[in-house]
C-alpha positions as CSV (number, residue, x, y, z in Angstrom):
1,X,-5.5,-3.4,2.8
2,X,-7.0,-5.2,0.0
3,X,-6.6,-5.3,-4.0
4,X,-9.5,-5.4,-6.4
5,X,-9.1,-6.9,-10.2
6,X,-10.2,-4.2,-13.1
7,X,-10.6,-5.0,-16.8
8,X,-10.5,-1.5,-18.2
9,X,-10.7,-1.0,-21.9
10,X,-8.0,1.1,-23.4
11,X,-9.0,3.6,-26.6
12,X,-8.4,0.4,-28.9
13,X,-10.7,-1.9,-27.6
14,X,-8.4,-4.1,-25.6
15,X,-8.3,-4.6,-21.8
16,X,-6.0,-3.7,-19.6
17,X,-5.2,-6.0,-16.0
18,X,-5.6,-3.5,-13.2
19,X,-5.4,-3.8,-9.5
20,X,-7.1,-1.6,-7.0
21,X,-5.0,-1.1,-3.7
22,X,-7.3,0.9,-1.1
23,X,-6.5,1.8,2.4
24,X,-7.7,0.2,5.5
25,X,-10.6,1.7,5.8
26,X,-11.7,1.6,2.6
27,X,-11.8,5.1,1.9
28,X,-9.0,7.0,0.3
29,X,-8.6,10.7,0.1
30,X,-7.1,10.8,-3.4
31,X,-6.6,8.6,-5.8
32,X,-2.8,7.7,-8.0
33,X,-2.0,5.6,-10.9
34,X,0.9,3.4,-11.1
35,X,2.9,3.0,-14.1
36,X,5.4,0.4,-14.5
37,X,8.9,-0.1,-16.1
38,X,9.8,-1.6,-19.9
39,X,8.8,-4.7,-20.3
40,X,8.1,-5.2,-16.7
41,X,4.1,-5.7,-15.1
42,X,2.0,-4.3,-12.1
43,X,3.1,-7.6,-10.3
44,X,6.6,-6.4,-9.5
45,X,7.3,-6.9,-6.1
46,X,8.5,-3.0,-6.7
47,X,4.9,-1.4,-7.6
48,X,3.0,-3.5,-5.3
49,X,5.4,-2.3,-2.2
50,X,5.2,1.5,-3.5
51,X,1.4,1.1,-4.1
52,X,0.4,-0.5,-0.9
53,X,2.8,2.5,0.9
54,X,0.8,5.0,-0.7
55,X,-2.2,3.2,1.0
56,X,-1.0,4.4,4.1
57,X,-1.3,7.9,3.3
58,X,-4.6,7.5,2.3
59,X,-4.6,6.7,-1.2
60,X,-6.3,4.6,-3.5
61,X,-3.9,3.5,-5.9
62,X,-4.3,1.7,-9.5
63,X,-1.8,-0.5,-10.7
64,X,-2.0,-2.0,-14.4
65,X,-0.4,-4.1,-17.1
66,X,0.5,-2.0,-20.3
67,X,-0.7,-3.5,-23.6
68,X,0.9,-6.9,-24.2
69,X,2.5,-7.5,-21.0
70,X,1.6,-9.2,-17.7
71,X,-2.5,-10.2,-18.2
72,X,-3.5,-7.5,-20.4
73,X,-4.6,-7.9,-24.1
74,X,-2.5,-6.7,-27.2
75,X,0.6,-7.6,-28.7
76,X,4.0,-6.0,-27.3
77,X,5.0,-5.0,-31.0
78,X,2.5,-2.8,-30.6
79,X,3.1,-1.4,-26.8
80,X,4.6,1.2,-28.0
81,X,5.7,4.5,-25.7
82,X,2.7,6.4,-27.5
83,X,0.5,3.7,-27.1
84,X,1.4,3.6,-23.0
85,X,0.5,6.9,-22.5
86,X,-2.7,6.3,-24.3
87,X,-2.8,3.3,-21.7
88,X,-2.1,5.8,-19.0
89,X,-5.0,8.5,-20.1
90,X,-7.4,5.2,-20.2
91,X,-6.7,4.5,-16.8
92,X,-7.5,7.7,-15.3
93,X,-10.9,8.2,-17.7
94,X,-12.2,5.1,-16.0
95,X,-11.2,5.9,-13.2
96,X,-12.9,9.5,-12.9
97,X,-16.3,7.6,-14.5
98,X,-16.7,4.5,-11.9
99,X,-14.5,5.9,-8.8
100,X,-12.6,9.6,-8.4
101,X,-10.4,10.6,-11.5
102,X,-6.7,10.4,-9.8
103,X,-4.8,13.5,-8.4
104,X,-1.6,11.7,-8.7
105,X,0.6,9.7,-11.2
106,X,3.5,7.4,-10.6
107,X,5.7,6.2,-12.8
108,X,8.9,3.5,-13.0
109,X,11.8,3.9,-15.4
110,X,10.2,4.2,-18.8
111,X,6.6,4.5,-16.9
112,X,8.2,7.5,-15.0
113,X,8.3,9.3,-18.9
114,X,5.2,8.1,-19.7
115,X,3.2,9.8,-16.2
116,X,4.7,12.7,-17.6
117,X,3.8,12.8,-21.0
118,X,0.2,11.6,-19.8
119,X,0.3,14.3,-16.9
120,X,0.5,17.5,-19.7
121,X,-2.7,16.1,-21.0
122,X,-4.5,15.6,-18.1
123,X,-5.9,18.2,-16.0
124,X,-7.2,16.1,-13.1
125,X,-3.5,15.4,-12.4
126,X,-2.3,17.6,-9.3
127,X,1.4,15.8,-8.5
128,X,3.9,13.3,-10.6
129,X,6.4,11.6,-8.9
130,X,8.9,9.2,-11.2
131,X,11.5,6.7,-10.3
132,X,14.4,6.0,-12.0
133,X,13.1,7.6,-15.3
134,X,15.1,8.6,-18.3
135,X,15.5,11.9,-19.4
136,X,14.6,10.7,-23.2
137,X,12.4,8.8,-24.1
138,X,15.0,7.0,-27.3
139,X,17.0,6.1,-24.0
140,X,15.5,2.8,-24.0
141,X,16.3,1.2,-27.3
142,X,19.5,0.6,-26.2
143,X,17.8,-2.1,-24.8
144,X,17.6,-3.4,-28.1
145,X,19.7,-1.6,-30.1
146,X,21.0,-5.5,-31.0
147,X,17.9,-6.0,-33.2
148,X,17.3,-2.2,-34.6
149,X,18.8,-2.9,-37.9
150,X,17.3,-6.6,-38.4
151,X,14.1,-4.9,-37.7
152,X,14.5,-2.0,-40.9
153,X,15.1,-5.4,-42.9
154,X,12.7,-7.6,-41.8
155,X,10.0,-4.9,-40.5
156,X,9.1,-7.5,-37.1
157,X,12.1,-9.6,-35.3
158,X,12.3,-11.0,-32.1
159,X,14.8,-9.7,-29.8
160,X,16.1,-10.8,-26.1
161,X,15.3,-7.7,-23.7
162,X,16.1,-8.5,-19.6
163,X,16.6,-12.4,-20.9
164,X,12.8,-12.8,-22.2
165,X,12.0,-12.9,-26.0
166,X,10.1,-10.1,-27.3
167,X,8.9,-9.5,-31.3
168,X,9.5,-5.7,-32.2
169,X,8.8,-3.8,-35.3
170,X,9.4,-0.8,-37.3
171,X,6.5,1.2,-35.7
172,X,7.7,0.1,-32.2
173,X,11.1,1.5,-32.5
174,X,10.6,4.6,-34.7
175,X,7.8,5.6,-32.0
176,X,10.6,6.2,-29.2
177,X,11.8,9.3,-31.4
178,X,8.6,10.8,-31.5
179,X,8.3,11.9,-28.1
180,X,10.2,15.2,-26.8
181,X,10.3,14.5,-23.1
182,X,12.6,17.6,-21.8
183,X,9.8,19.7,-23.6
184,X,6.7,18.3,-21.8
185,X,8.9,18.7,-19.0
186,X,9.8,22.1,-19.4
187,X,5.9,23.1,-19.9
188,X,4.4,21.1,-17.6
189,X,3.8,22.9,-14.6
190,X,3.1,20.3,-11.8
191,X,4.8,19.5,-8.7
192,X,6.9,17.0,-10.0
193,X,9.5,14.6,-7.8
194,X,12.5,13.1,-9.1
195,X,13.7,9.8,-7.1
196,X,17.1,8.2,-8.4
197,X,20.1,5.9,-7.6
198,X,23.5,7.5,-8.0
199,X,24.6,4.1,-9.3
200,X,21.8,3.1,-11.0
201,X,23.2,0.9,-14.1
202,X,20.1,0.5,-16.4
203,X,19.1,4.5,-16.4
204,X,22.3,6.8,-15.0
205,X,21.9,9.7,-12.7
206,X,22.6,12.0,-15.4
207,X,19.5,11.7,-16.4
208,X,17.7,12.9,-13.0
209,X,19.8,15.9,-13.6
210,X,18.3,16.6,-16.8
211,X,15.0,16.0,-15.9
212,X,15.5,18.4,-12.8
213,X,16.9,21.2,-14.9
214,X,14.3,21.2,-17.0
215,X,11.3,20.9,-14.8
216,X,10.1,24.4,-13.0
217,X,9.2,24.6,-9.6
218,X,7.5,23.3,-7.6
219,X,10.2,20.5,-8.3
220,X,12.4,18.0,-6.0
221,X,14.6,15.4,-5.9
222,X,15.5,12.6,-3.4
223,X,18.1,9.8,-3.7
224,X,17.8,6.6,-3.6
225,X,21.5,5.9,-2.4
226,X,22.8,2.6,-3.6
227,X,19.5,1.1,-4.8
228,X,19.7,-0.9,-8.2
229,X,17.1,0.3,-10.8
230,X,14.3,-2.4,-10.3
231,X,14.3,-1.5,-6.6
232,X,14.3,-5.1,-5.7
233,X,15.6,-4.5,-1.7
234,X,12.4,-4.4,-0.5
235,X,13.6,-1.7,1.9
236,X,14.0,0.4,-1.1
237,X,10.8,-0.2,-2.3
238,X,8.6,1.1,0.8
239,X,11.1,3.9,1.7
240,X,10.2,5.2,-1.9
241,X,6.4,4.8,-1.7
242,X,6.4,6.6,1.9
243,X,8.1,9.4,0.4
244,X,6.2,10.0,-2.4
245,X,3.1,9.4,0.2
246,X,4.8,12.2,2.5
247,X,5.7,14.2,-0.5
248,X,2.6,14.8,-2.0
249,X,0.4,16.4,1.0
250,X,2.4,19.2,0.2
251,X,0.5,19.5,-2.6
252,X,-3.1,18.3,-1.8
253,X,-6.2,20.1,-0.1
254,X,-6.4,18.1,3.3
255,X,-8.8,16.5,3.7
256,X,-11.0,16.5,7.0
257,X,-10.7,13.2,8.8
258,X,-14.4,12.6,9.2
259,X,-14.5,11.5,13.2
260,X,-17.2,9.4,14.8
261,X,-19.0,11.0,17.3
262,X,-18.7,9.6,20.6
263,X,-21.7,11.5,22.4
264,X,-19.9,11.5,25.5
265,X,-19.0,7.6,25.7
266,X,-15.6,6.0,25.5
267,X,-15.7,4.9,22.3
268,X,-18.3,4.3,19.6
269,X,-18.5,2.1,16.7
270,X,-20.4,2.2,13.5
271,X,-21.1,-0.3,10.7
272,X,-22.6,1.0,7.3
273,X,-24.7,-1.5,6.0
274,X,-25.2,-0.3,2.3
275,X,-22.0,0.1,1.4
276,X,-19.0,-2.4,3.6
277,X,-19.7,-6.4,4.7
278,X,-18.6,-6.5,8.7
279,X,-15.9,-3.5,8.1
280,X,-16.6,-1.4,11.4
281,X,-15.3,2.1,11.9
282,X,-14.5,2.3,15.6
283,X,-13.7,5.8,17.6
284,X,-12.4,6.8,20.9
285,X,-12.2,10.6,21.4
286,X,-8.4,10.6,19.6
287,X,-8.3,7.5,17.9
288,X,-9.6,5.8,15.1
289,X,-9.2,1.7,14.4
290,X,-11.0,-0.6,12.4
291,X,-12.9,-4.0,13.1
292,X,-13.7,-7.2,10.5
293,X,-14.2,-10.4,10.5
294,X,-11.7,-12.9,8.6
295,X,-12.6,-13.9,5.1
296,X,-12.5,-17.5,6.3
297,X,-16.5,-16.6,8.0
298,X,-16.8,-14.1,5.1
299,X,-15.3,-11.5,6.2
300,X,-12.9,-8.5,4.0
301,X,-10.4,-9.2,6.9
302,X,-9.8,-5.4,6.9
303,X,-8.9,-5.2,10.3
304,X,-9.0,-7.1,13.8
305,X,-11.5,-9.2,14.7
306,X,-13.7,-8.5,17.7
307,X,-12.1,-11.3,19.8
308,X,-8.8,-9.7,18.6
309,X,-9.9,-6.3,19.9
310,X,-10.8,-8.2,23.0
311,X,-7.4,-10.0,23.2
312,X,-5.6,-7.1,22.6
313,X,-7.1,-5.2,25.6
314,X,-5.8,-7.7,27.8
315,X,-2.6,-7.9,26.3
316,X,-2.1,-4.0,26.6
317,X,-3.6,-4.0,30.1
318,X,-1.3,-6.8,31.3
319,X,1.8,-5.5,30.0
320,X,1.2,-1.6,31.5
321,X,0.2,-3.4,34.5
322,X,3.6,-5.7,35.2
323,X,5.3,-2.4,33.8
324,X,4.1,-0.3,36.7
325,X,4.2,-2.9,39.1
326,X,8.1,-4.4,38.1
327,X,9.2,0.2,38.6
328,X,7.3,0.2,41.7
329,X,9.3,-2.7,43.3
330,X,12.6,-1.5,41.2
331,X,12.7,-5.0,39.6
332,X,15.1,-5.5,36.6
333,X,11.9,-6.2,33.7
334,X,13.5,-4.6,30.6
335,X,10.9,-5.8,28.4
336,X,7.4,-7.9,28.3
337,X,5.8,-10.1,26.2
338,X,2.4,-11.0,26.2
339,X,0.6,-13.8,24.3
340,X,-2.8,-14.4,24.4
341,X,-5.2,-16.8,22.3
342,X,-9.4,-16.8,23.1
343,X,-10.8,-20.4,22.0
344,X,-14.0,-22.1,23.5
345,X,-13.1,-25.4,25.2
346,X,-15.3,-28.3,26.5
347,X,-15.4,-28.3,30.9
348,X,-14.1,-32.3,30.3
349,X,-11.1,-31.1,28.8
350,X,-10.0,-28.3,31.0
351,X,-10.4,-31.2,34.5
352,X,-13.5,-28.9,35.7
353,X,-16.4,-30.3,37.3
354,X,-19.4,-28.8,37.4
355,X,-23.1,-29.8,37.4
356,X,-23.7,-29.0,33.8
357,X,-20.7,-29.9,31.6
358,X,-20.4,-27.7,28.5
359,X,-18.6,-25.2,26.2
360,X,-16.9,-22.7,28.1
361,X,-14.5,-18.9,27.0
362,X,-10.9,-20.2,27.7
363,X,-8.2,-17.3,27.5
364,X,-4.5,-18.7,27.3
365,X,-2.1,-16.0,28.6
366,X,1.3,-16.6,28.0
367,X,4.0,-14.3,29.2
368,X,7.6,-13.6,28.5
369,X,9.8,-11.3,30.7
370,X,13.1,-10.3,29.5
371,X,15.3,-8.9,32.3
372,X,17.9,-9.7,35.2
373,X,14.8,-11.5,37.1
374,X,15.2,-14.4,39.8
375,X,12.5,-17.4,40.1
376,X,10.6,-15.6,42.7
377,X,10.0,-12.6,41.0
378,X,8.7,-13.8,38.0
379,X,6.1,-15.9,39.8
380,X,5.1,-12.9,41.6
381,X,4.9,-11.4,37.9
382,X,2.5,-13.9,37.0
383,X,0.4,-13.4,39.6
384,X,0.3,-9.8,38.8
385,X,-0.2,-10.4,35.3
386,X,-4.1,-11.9,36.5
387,X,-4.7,-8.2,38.9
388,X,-4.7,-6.2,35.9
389,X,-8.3,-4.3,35.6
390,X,-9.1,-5.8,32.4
391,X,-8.1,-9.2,33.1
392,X,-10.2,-8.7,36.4
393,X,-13.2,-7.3,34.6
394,X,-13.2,-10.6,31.8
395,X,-12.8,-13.1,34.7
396,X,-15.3,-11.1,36.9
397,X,-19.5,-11.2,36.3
398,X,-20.2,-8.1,34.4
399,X,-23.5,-6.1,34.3
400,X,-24.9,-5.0,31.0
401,X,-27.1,-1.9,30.4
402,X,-28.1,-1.8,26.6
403,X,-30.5,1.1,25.7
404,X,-32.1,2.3,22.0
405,X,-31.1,6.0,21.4
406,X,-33.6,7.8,19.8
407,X,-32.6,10.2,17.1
């Protein structure tokens, strides 16, 4: 999985920082938009866990800087909530003109009420999950409630939110009234999933309960046990973007899994030239991996390399053959480790002599057998360890037949 940078212009001219998470492959099934919490970016540890677990369910998922915060333009004066969700609807226009306009939206505390004040205005949208979101959208200037008065003096002050220094004005905090979030709920008519701590401190579970009771079904809600609100276990983090990835199929067409054709071989593999760099779809009859080279020889590094494919052969082979071997003789192997590294090495320095010195393959097999074993039986191990078929059929000379298949 790999992130992409996008400059997308928002209705008033500035850009907005936004990161492209895709799946493996390349090719996701739907696409999501990420929205993130008050005063917080899209480089949250948080949103890039959640986004990159959406990946694994097959989305594409954008996530991007509000106005005035993390690497997009603007001023945060003037970041208000209305101006987010105009954020929000930007996001997804682009998205539908240069990629697939997004099914799904995704939103974090404050970014969870503005998916779904975006998500009554946007038809494309199919699903909304939030996290940690208050019922009202005035919950927030508690937050700042410390400069509120200075600010209907002064009309702009600065004021300390989460222990950075942020300049507010009049429009900023009178725009958090304007916004009747249990009504968009109430109307809005999507599948809509409500993930909250119990003891969350910053937004309180009350306001999950509000959000439920006003929401129609299709509607659910999942706890997040004793998470804090920025999600910042980790654990927390991926547990929530699997769910919403789980979640959501509910909700969305499947879509086929488009499968190589094998043509009555063992496997096939298939490299589109137009559209990836070495990215290579490979299928077995069941299965589907994928193959690239590392960036360091210009490669996307979206999957194994060949010589990793090749390793990891070997390394399955060897196990399933020490495995089988270890039950047949009622040996005490509880568990085996295989290592393996492919290098080329010069005949000088492996000690062999032969009439033309040169560059030779040289596998390294290194294994590790965890069990009530004595000395003998783990050499004989070893020695199995180089009788597995594919470890015979590497060492062994190996005909080729390659033929052109005419279409």
């Amino acid at each position: 999985m790999r992130s992409s940078k996008l400059d997308i212009q928002n209705r008033k001219g500035l850009k907005l920082r936004a990161f492209l998470e895709l799946p493996a492959n390349q090719k996701p099934n739907y696409y999501a938009v990420f929205a993130h919490c008050f005063t917080c970016t899209s480089s949250l540890s948080a949103v890039k866990n959640i986004s990159r677990a959406l990946t694994n369910h097959g989305f594409g998922v954008v996530r991007f800087d509000f106005t005035g915060l993390g690497r997009s333009e603007g001023e945060f004066a003037k970041s208000h909530f209305s101006a987010n969700v105009d954020d929000l609807i930007a996001v997804s226009d682009y998205m539908g003109k240069n990629y697939e306009a997004p099914s799904l939206l995704v939103g974090h505390s404050l970014g969870g009420a503005a998916v779904l004040s975006a998500a009554a205005r946007l038809d494309n949208i199919k699903a909304v999950a939030t996290i940690g979101a208050p019922a009202t959208v005035s919950h927030v200037t508690h937050l700042f409630s410390h400069g509120i008065d200075e600010v209907k003096e002064k009309g702009e002050v600065e004021v300390n939110i989460g222990g950075r220094p942020f300049k507010i004005n009049k429009d900023f905090v009178e725009d958090f009234d304007k916004t009747d979030l249990p009504a968009i709920v109430k109307t809005l008519r999507k599948p809509l999933l409500i993930l909250h701590a119990p003891t969350d401190a910053v937004v309180g579970i009350k306001n999950a309960e509000q959000l439920y009771h006003h929401a129609h079904h299709p509607k659910s809600f999942v706890t997040l046990d004793d998470a804090d609100h920025l999600l910042s276990n980790p654990v927390d983090s991926q547990y929530v973007g699997n769910v919403i990835g789980t979640w959501v199929q509910r909700y969305f067409e499947p879509k086929e899994n488009k499968m190589l054709e094998t043509k009555g071989e063992q496997l096939v593999g298939h490299l589109n030239l137009l559209e990836d760099n070495f990215t290579t779809s490979i299928q077995t009859k069941n299965h589907t991996m994928i193959a690239d080279e590392p960036s360091a020889i210009g490669g996307d590094d979206f999957g194994p390399s060949p010589y990793e494919y090749l390793n990891a052969g070997l390394v399955a082979c060897t196990a399933m053959t020490l495995k089988m071997y270890a039950q047949r003789k009622q040996w005490d192997l509880q568990e085996v480790f295989v290592y393996v590294t492919h290098s080329r090495k010069h005949s000088d320095d492996l000690g062999l002599e032969i009439e033309k010195p040169t560059y030779l393959d040289y596998i390294s097999k290194k294994l590790k057998l965890i069990g009530n074993l004595n000395e003998a039986q783990k050499q004989r191990l070893k020695e199995i360890a180089s009788k597995c078929p594919v470890h015979k059929t590497i060492a062994s000379k190996v005909v080729f037949d390659t033929a052109i298949i005419k279409d």
